[in-house]
TORKOL-673204 format. One record per atom (N, C-alpha, C, O, CB): residue number from 1; x, y, z; atom name. Coordinates in steps of 0.05 Angstrom, whole numbers, plus 5000, padded with zeros to 4 digits. Each point is the difference from the previous one (the first is absolute). Last residue first. Glycine has a CB too. Example, Ala and Ser with C-alpha at 12.3 -4.5 7.8 and 13.67 -1.06 7.14 Angstrom:
# TORKOL-673204
+-----+------+------+------+------+
:   n :   c1 :   c2 :   c3 : atom :
+-----+------+------+------+------+
:   2 : 5257 : 4955 : 5142 :    N :
:   2 : 5016 : 5024 : 5001 :   CA :
:   2 : 4985 : 5022 : 5014 :    C :
:   2 : 5010 : 5022 : 5004 :    O :
:   2 : 5014 : 4965 : 4953 :   CB :
:   1 : 4982 : 4898 : 5042 :    N :
:   1 : 4982 : 5024 : 5000 :   CA :
:   1 : 5018 : 5024 : 5000 :    C :
:   1 : 5021 : 5000 : 5013 :    O :
:   1 : 4941 : 4977 : 5012 :   CB :
+-----+------+------+------+------+
# end
This chain:
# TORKOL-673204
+-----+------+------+------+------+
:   n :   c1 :   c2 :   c3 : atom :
+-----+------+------+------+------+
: 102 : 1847 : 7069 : 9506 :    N :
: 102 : 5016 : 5020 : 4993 :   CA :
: 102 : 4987 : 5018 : 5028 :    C :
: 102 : 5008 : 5022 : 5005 :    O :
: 102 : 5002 : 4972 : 4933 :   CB :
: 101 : 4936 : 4942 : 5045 :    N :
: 101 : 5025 : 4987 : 5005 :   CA :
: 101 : 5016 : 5017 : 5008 :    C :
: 101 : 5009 : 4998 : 5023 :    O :
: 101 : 4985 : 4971 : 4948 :   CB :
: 100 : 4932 : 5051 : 4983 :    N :
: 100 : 4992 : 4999 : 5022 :   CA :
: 100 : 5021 : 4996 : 5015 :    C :
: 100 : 5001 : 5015 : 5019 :    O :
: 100 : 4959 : 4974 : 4969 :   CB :
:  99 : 5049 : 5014 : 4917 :    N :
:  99 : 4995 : 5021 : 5021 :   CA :
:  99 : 4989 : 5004 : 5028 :    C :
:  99 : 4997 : 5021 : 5012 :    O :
:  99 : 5003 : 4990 : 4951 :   CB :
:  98 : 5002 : 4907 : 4980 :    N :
:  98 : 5034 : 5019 : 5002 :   CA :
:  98 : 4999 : 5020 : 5013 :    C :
:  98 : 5015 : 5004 : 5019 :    O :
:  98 : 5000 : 4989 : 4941 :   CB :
:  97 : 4906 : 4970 : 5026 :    N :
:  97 : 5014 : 4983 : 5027 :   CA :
:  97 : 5016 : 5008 : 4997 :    C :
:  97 : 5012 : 5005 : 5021 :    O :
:  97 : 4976 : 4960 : 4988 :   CB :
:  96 : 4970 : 5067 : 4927 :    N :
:  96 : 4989 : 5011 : 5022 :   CA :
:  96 : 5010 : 4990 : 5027 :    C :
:  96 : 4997 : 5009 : 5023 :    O :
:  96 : 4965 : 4999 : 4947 :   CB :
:  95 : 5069 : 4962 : 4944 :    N :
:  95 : 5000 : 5022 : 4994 :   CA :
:  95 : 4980 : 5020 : 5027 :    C :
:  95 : 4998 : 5024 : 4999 :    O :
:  95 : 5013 : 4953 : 4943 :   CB :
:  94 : 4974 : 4937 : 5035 :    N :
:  94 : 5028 : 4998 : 5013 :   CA :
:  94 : 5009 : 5030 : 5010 :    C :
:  94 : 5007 : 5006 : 5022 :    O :
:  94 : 5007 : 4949 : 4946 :   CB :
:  93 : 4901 : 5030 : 4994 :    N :
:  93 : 5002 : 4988 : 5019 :   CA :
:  93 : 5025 : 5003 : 5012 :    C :
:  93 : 5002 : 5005 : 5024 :    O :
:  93 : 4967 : 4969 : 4960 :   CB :
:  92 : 5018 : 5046 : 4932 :    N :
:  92 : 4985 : 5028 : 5015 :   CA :
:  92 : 5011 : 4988 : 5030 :    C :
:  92 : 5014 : 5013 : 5015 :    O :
:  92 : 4932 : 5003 : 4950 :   CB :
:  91 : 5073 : 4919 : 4974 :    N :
:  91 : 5013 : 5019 : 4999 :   CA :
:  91 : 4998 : 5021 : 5024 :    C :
:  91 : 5016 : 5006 : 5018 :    O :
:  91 : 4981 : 4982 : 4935 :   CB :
:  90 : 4942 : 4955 : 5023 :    N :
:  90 : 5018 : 4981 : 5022 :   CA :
:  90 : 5022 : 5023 : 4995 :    C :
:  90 : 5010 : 5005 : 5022 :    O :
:  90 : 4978 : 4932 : 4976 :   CB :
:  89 : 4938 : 5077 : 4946 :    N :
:  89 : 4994 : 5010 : 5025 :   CA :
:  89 : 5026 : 4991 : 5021 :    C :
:  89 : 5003 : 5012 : 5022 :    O :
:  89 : 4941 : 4985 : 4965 :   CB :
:  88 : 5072 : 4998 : 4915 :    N :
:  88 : 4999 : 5022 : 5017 :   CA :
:  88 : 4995 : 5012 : 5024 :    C :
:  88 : 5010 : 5020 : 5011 :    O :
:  88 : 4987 : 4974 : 4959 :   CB :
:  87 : 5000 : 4911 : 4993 :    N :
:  87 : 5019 : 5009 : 4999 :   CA :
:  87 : 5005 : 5030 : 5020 :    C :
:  87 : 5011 : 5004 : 5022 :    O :
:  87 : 4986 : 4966 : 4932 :   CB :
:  86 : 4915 : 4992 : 5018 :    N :
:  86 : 5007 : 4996 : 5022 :   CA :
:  86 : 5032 : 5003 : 5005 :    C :
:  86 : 5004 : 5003 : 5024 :    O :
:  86 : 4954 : 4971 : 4976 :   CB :
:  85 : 5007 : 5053 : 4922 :    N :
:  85 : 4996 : 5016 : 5024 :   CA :
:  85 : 5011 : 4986 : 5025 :    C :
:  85 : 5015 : 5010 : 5017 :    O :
:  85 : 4945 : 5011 : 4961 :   CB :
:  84 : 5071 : 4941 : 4937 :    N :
:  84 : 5006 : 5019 : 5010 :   CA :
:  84 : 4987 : 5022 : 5021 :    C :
:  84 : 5013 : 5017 : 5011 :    O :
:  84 : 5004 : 4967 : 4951 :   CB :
:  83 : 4942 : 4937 : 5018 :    N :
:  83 : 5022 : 4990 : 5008 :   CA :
:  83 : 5016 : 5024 : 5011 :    C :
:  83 : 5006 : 5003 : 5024 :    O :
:  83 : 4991 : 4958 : 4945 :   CB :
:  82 : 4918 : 5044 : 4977 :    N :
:  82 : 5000 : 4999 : 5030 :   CA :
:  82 : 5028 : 4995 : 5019 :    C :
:  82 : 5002 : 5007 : 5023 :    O :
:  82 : 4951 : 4975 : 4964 :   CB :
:  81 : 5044 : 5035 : 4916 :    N :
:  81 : 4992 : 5020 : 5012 :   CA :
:  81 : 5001 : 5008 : 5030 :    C :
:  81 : 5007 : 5019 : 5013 :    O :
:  81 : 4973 : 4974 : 4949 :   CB :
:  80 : 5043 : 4922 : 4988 :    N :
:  80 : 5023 : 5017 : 5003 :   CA :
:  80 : 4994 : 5025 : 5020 :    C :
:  80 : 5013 : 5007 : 5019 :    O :
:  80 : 5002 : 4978 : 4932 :   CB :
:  79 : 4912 : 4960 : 5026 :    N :
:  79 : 5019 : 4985 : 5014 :   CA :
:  79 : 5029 : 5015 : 5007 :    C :
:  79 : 5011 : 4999 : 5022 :    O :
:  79 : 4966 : 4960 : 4953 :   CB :
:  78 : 4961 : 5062 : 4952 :    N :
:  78 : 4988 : 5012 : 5034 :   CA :
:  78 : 5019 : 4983 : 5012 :    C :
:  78 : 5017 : 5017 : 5006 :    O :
:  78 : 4926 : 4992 : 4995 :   CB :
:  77 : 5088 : 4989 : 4904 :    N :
:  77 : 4997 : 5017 : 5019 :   CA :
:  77 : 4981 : 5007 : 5026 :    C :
:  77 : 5002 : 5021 : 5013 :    O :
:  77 : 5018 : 4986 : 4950 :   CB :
:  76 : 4986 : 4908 : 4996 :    N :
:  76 : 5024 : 5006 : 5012 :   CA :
:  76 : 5001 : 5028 : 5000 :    C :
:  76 : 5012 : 5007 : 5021 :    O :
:  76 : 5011 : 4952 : 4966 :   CB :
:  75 : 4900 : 5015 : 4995 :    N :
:  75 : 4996 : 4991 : 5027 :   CA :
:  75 : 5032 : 5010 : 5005 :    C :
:  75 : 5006 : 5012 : 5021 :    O :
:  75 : 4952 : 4942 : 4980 :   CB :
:  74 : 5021 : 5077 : 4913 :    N :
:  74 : 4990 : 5005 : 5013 :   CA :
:  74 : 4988 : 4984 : 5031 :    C :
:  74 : 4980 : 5009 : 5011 :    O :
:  74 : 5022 : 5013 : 4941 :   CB :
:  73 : 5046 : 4928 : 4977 :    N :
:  73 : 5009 : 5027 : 5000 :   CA :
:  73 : 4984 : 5020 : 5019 :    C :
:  73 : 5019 : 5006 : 5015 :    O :
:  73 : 4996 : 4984 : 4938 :   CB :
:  72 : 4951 : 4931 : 5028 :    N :
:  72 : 5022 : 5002 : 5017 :   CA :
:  72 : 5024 : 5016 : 5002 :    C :
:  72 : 5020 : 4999 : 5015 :    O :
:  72 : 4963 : 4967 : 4983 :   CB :
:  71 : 4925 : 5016 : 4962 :    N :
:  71 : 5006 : 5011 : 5015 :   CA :
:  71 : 5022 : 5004 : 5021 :    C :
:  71 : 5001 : 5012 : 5021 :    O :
:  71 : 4963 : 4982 : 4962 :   CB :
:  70 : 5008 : 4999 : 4904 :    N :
:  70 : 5010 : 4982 : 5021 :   CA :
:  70 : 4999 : 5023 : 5023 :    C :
:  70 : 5004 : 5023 : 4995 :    O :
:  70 : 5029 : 4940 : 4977 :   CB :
:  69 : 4909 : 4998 : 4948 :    N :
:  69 : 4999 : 5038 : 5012 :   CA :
:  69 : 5021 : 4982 : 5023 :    C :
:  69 : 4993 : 4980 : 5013 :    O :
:  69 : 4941 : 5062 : 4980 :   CB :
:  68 : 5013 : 4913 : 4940 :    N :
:  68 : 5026 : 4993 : 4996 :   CA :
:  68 : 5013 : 5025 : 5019 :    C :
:  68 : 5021 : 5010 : 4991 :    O :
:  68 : 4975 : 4964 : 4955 :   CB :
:  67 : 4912 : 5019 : 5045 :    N :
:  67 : 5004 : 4975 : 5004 :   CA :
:  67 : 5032 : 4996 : 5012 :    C :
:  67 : 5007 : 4988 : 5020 :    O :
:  67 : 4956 : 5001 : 4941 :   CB :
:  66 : 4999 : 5089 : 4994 :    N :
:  66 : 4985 : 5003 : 5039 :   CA :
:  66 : 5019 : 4975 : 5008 :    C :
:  66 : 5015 : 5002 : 5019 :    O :
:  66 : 4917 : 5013 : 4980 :   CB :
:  65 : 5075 : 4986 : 4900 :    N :
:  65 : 5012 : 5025 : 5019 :   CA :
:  65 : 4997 : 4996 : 5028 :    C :
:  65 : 5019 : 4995 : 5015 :    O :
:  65 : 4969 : 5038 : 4953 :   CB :
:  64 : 4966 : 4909 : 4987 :    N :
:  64 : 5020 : 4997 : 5005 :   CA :
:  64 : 5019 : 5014 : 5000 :    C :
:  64 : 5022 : 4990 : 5007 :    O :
:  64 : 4963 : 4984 : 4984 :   CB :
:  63 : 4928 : 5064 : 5003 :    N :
:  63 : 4998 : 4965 : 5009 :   CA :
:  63 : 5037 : 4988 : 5004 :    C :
:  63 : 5006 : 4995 : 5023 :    O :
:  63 : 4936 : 4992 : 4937 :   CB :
:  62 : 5034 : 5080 : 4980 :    N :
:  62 : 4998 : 5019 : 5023 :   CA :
:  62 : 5002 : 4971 : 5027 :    C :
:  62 : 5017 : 4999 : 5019 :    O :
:  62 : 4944 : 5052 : 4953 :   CB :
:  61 : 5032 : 4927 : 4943 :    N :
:  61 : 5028 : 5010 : 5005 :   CA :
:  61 : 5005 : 5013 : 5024 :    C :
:  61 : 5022 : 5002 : 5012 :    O :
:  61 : 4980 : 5003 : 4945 :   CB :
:  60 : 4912 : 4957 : 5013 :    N :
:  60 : 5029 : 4972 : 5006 :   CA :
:  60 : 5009 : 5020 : 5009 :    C :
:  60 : 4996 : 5002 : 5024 :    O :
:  60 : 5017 : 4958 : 4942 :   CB :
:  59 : 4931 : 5097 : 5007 :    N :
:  59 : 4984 : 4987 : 5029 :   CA :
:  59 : 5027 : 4983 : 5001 :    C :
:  59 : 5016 : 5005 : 5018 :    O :
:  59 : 4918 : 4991 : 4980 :   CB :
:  58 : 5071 : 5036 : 4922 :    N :
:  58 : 5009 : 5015 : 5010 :   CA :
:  58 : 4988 : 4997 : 5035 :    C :
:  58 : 5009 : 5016 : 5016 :    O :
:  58 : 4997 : 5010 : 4932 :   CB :
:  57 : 4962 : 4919 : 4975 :    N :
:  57 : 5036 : 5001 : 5005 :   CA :
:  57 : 5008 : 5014 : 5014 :    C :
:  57 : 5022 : 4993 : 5008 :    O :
:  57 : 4989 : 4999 : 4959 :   CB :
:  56 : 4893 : 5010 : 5024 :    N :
:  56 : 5022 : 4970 : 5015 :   CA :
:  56 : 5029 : 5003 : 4999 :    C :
:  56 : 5017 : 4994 : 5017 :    O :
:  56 : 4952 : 4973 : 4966 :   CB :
:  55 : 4991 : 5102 : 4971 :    N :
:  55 : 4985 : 4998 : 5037 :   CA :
:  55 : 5018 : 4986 : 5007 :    C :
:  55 : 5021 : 5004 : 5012 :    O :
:  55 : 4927 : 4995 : 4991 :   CB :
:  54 : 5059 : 4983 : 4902 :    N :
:  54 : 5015 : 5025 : 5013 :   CA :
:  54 : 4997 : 5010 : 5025 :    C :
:  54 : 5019 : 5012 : 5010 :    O :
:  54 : 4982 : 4999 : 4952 :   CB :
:  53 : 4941 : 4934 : 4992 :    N :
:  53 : 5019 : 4985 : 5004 :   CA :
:  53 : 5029 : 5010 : 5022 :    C :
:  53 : 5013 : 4991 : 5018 :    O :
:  53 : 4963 : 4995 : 4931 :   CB :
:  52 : 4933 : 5056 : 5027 :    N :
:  52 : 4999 : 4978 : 5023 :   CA :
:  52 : 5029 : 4990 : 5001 :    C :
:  52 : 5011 : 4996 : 5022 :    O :
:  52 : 4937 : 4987 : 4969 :   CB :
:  51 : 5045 : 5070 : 4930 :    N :
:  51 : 4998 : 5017 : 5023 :   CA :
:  51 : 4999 : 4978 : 5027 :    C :
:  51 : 5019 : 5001 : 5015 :    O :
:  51 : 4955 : 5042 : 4956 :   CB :
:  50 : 5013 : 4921 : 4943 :    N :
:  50 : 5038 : 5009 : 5009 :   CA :
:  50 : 5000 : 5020 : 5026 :    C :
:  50 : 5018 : 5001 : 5017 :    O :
:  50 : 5001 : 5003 : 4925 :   CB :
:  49 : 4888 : 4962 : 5032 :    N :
:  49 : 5013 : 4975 : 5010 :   CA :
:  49 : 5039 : 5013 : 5000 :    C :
:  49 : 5017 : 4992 : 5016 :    O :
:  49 : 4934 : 4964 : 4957 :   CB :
:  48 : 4986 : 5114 : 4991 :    N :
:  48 : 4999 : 4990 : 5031 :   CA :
:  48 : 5010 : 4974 : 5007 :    C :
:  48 : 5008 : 5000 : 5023 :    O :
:  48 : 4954 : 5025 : 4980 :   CB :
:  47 : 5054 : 4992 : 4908 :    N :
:  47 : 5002 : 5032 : 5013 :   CA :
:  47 : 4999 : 4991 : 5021 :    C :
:  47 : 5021 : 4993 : 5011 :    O :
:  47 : 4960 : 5041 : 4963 :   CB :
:  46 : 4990 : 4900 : 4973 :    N :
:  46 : 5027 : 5002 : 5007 :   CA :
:  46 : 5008 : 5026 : 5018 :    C :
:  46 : 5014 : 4998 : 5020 :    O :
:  46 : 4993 : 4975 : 4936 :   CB :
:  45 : 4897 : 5017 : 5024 :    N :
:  45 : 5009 : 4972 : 5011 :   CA :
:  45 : 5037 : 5004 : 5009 :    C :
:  45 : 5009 : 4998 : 5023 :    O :
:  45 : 4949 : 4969 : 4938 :   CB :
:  44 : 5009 : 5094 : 4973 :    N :
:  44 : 4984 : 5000 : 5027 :   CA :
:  44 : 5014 : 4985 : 5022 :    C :
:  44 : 5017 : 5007 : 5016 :    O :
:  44 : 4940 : 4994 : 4957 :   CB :
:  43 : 5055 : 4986 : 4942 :    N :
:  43 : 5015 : 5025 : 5008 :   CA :
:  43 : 5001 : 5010 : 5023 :    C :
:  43 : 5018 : 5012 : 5012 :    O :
:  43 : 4975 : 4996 : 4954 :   CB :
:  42 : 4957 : 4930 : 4992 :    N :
:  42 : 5023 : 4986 : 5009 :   CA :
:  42 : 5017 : 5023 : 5012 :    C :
:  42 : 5018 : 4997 : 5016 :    O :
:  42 : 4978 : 4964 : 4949 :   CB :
:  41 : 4925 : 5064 : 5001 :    N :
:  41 : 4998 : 4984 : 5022 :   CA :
:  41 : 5021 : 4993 : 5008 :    C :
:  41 : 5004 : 5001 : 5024 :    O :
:  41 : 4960 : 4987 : 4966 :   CB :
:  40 : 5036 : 5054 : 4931 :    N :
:  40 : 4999 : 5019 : 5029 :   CA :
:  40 : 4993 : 4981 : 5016 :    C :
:  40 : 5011 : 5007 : 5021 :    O :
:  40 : 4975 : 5038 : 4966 :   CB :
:  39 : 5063 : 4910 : 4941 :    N :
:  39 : 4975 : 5017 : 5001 :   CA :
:  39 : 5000 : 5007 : 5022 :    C :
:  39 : 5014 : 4989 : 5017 :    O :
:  39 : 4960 : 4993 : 4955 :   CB :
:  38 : 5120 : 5010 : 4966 :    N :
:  38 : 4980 : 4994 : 5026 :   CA :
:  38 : 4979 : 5010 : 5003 :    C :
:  38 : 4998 : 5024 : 4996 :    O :
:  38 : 5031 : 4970 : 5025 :   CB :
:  37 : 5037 : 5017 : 4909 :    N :
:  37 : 5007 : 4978 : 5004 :   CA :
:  37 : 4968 : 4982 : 5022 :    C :
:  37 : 4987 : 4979 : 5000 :    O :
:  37 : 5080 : 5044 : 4994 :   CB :
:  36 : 4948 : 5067 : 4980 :    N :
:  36 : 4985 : 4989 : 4970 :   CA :
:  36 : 5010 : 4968 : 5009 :    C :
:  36 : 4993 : 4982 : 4984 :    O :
:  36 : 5014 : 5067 : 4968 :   CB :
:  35 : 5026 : 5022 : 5114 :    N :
:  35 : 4975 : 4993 : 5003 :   CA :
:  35 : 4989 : 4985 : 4972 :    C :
:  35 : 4977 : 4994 : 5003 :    O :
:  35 : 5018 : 5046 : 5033 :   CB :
:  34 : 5088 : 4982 : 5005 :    N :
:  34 : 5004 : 4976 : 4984 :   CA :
:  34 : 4960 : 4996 : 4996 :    C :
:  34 : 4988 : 4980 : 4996 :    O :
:  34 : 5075 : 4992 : 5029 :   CB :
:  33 : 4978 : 5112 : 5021 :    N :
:  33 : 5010 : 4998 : 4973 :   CA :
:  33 : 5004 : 4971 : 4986 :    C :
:  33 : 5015 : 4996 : 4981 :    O :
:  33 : 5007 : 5047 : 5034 :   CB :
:  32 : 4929 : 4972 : 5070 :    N :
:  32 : 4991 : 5017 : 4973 :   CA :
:  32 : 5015 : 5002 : 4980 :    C :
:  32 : 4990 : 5004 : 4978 :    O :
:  32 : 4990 : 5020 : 5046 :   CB :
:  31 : 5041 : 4914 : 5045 :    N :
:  31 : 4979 : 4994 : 4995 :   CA :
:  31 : 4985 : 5025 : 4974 :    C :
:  31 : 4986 : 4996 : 4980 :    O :
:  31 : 5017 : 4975 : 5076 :   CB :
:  30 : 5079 : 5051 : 4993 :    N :
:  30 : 5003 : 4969 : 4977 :   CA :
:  30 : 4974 : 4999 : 4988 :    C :
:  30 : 4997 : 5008 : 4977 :    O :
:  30 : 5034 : 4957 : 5050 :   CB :
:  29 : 4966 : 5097 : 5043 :    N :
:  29 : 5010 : 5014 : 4973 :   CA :
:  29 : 5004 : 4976 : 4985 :    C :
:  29 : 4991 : 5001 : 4977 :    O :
:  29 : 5033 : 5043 : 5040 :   CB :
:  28 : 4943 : 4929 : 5065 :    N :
:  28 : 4978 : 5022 : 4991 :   CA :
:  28 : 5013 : 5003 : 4974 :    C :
:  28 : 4987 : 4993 : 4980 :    O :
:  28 : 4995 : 5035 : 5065 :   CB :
:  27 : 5080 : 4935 : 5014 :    N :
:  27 : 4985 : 4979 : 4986 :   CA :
:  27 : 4975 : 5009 : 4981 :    C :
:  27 : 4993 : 4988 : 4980 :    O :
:  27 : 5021 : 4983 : 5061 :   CB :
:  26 : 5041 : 5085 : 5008 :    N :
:  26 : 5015 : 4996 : 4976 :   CA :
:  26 : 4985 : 4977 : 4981 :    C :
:  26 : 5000 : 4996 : 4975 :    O :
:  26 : 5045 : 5018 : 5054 :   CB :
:  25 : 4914 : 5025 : 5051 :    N :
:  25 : 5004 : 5020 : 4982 :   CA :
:  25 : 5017 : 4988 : 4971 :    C :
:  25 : 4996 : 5007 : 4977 :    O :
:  25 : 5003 : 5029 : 5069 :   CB :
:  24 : 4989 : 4920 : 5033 :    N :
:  24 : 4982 : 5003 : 4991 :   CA :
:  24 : 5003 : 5013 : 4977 :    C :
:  24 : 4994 : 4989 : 4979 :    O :
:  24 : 4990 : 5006 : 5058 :   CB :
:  23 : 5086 : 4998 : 5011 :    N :
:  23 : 4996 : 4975 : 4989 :   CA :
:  23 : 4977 : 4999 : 4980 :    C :
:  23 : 5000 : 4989 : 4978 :    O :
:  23 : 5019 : 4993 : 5063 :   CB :
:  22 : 5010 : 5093 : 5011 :    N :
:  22 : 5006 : 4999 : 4979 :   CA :
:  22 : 4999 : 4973 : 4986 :    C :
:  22 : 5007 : 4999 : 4976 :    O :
:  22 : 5014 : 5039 : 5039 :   CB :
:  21 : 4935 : 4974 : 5072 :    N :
:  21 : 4989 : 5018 : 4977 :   CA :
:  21 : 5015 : 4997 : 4972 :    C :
:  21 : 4987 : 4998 : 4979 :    O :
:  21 : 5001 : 5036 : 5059 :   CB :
:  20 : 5041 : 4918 : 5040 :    N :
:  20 : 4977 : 4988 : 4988 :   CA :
:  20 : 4990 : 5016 : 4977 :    C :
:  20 : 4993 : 4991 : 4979 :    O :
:  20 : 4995 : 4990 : 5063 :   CB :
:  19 : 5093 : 5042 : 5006 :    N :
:  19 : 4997 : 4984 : 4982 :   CA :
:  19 : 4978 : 4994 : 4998 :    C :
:  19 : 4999 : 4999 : 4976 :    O :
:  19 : 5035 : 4989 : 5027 :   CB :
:  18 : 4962 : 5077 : 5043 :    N :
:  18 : 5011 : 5012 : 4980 :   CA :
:  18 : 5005 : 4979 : 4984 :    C :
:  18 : 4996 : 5004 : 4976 :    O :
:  18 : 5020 : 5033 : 5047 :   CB :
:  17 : 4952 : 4942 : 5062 :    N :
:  17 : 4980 : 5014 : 4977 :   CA :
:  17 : 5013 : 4998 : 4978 :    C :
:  17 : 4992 : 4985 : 4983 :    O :
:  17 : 4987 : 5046 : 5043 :   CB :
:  16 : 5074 : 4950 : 5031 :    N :
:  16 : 4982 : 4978 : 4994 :   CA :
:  16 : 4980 : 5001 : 4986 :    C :
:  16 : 4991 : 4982 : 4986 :    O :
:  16 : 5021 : 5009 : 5046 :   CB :
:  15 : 5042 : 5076 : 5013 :    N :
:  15 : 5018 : 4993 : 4975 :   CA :
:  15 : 4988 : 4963 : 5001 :    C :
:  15 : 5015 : 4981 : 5002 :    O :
:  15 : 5041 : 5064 : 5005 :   CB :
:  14 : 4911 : 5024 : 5057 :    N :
:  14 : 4992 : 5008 : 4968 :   CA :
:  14 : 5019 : 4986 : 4976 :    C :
:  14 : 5001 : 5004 : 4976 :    O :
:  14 : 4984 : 5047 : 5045 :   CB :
:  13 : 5020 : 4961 : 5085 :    N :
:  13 : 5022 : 5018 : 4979 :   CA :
:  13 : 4984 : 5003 : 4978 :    C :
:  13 : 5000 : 5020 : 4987 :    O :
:  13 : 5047 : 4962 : 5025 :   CB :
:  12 : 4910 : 4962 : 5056 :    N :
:  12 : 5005 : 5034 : 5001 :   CA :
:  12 : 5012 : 5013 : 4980 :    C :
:  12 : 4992 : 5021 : 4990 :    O :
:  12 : 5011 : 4976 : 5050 :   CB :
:  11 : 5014 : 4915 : 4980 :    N :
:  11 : 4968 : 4995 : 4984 :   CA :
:  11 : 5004 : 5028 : 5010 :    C :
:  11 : 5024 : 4999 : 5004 :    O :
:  11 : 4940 : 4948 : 4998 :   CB :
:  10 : 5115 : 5032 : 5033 :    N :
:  10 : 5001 : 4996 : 4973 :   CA :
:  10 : 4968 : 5003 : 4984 :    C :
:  10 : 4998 : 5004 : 4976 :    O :
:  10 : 5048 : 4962 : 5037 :   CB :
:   9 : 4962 : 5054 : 5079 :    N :
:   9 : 5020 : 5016 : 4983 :   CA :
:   9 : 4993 : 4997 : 4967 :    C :
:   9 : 4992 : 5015 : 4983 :    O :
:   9 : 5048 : 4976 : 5056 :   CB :
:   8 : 4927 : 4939 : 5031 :    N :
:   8 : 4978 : 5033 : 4986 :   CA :
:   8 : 5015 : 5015 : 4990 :    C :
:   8 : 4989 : 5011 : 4981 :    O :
:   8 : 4980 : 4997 : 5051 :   CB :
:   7 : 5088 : 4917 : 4994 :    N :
:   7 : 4977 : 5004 : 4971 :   CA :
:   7 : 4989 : 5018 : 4999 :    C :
:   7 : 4999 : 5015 : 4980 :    O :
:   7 : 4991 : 4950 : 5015 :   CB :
:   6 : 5064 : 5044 : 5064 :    N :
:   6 : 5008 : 4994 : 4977 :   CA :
:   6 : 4988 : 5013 : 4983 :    C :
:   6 : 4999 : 5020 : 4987 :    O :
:   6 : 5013 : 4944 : 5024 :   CB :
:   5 : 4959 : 5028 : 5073 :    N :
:   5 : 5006 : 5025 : 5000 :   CA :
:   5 : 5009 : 5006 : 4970 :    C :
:   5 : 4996 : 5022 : 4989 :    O :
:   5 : 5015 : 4976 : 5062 :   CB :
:   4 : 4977 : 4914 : 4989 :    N :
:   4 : 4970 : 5016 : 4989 :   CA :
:   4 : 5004 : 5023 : 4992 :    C :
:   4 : 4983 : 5009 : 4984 :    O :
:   4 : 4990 : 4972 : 5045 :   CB :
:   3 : 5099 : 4978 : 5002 :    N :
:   3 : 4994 : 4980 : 4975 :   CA :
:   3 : 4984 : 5014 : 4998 :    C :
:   3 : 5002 : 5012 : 4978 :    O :
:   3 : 5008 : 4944 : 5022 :   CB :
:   2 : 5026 : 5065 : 5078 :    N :
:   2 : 5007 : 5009 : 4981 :   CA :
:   2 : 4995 : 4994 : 4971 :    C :
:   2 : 5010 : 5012 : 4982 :    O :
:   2 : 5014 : 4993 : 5053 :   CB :
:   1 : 4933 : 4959 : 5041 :    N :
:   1 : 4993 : 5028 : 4998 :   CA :
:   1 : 5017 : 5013 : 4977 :    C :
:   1 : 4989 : 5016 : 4985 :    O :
:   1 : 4999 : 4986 : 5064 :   CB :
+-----+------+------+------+------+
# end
């Protein structure tokens, strides 16, 4: 649950977009300022084959983000969380037999 919460974090923010677009965009501006080099097909062809490429790279990363996501930081705090209640309740506990005692 905490992993899904992540990622949709992370695919929400827009900062997957934001690389794909400027990938696009930068590969878009080469391609016009080397255009006497390249025919529009190729221009073509490259524009969207760097864009696919940049999906993929950014599907891996997100991929071994999720992958590499440790949870054991988050079991050792519920573990603590629960530890210290039950702490509290055996407290409360004594803390009502003292006064009963008394």
């Amino acid at each position: 649950m905490v992993v899904e919460k992540f990622s949709q974090g992370v695919i929400n923010s827009g900062v997957l977009r934001l690389y794909i677009a400027t990938g696009f965009f930068a590969t878009l501006i080469f391609f016009v300022v080397n255009s006497d080099l390249f025919t529009p097909l190729e221009m073509l062809f490259g524009i969207v084959g760097v864009t696919i490429v940049l999906k993929g790279i950014s599907n891996i990363m997100l991929s071994l983000i999720i992958v590499l996501f440790s949870l054991d930081n988050k079991k050792e705090e519920l573990e603590f969380k629960h530890n210290s209640d039950k702490i509290d309740a055996m407290l409360a506990d004594l803390t009502i037999q003292d006064a009963a005692n008394n």
